[in-house]
C-alpha positions, 0 to 999 in steps of 0.5 A: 528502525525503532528498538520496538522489534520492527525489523522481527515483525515485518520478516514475520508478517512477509513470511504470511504474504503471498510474495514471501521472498522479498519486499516489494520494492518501488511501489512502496518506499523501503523501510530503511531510507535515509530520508526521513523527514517528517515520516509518522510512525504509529505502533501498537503495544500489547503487554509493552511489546511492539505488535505492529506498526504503521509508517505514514509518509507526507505528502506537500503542497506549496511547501505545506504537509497536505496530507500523509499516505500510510506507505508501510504497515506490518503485524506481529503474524501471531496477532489478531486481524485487524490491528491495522484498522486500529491504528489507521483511527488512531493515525488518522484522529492524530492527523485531524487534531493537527489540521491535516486536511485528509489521508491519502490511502494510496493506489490499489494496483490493478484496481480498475472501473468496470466501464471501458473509456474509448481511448482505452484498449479493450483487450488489455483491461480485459487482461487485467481484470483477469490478472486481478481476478486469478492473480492472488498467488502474485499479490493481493490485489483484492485484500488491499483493495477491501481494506481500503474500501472500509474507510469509504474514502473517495476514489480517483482514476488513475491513467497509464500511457503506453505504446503498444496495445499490450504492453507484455513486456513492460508488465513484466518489466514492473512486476520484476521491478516490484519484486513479485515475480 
């Protein structure tokens, strides 16, 4: 952690979230991790005091930094909306002078194509569309999903193998493993 009052500002801002308890975990990377090779950290300042920050992580190709995802990001709770979007322009004007191709902005959990392919099973995405739809006392899926959609990035399906027609026990098993539930 910086002396930038990180550690103050992410307990406030999770205190916001709906997941108020604790951190989700495996999905997102912790925040103290003792490998941190070539992490990009960007805060913003009001008044010289820390208001929020986003930490970036690399992702390589052939040993080459290809591109980074923002993997943490916080706001002071008090701050205006809309500190992320700063700092995303300004990440990303950073990266663009330094010749990084592009930015990954991650998955959107839960975020799925409206159409239904043969192999997929039609219940289960009907699940999880209801999931995402009702779910917001769970996580947000729809706020992440429309931050992410202003930066109009291009999308890519992202497919998930299981057994059984609904894996119950294995949703349960992540959303545990996450800390959501």
């Amino acid at each position: 952690f910086s002396d930038d009052h990180t550690r103050e500002i992410s307990e406030a801002w999770i205190r916001t979230r709906k997941c108020k308890s604790n951190e989700i975990r495996f999905l997102i990377r912790p925040m103290e991790m003792a490998y941190r090779e070539n992490e990009r950290h960007f805060y913003a300042y009001q008044d010289g005091k820390a208001v929020g920050f986003i930490y970036f992580d690399p992702i390589y190709q052939n040993n080459e930094i290809i591109s980074y995802v923002p993997n943490i990001s916080r706001a002071n709770a008090d701050f205006r909306q809309g500190i992320f979007y700063t700092l995303m322009a300004h990440a990303m004007a950073v990266f663009k002078a330094e010749g990084v191709p592009f930015l990954d902005l991650g998955l959107i959990p839960l975020s799925l194509d409206a159409t239904t392919e043969h192999q997929e099973s039609r219940l289960l995405k009907q699940l999880l569309h209801l999931v995402y739809d009702k779910g917001t006392f769970l996580y947000n899926f729809k706020g992440l999903e429309f931050t992410k959609s202003r930066f109009r990035g291009e999308s890519f399906k992202t497919y998930c193998c299981h057994r059984r027609a609904i894996p119950a026990l294995e949703f349960l098993a992540m959303f545990k493993l996450t800390r959501l539930i």
